[in-house]
N, C-alpha and C positions, 0 to 999 in steps of 0.2 A: 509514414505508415503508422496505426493507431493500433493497438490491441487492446483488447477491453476482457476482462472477468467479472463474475460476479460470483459473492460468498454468499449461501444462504446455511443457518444453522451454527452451530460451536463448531463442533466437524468442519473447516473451513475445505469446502474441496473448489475446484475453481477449473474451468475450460476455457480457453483462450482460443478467441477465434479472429482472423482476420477481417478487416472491413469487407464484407461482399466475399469471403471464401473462407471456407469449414475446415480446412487445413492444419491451419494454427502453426504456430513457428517451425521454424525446419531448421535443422542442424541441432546440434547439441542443446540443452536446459538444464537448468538448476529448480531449485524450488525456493521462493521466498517465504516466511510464513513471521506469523508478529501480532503485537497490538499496538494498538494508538489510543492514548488517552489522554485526558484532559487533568493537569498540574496545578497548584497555587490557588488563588482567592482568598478567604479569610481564614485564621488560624485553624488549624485543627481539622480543614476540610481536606478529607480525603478524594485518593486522584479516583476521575469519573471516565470509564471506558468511552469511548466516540466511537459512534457510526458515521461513516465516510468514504471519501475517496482520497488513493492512495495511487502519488504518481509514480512512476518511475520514467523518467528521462535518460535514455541512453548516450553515447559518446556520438552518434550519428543523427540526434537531433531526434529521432522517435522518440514515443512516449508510449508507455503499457500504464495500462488502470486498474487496480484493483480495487475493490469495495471493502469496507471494512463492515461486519453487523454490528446489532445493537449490546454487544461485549467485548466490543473494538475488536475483535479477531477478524485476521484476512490472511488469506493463503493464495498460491498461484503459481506459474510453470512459466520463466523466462527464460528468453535465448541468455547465454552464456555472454559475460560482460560488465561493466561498472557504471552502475546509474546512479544520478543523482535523483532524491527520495524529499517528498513535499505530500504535505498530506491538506485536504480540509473536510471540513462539518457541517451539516446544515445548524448543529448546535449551535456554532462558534460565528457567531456576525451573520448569520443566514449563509453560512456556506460559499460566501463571496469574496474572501480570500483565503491563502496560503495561512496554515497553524499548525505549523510541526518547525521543530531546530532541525537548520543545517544537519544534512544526513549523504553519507554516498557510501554505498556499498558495492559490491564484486562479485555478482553469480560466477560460481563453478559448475560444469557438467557434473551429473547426479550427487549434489551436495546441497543441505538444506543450510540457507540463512534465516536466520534468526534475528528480529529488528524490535525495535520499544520505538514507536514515535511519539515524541511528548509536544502537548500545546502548552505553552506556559501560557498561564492568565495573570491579572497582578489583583 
């Protein structure tokens, strides 16, 4: 099963809907909320926000998506659970692979997590 969001604006607000039904999760949610940016290159450069997609991979093999905007901010309502967290860019290689560190978090019902996904560059 796929759930997909989308973030538009700072205000990161996000609706999750199932493939084919407007439902969206059932049973308890947490809320994830965060940025993703871009780390490292040559001295002195400062880290750069990404816009992207932001997986989350649950213990049952599903995967929810969020988007990240062009301030790297992304927000969104998941079922209750511990996913592992991979992000990418169209910045970053044209968005064709995986550029965030190793990440796994733990939705709680009505508890907001808070995430930094970083892409290290060299």
């Amino acid at each position: 099963m796929r759930w997909q969001a989308g973030v538009t604006g700072v205000r990161a607000g996000a609706a999750l809907a199932v493939a084919g039904c407007s439902s969206g999760p059932t049973g308890p949610t947490g809320t994830v909320a965060g940025t993703y940016i871009r780390v490292g290159g040559l001295a002195n450069t400062p880290n750069v926000p990404l816009p992207g997609t932001i997986s989350f991979r649950g213990q049952g093999g599903s995967t929810i998506t969020l988007s990240s905007d062009g301030s790297g901010k992304f927000s969104g309502q998941l079922p209750v659970g511990t996913y592992a967290v991979t992000a990418a860019s169209s910045l970053i290689n044209d968005g064709k692979s995986m550029c965030s560190r190793p990440l796994t978090t733990r939705v709680r019902a009505g508890h907001t997590v808070r995430l930094t996904l970083i892409c290290d560059i060299a």
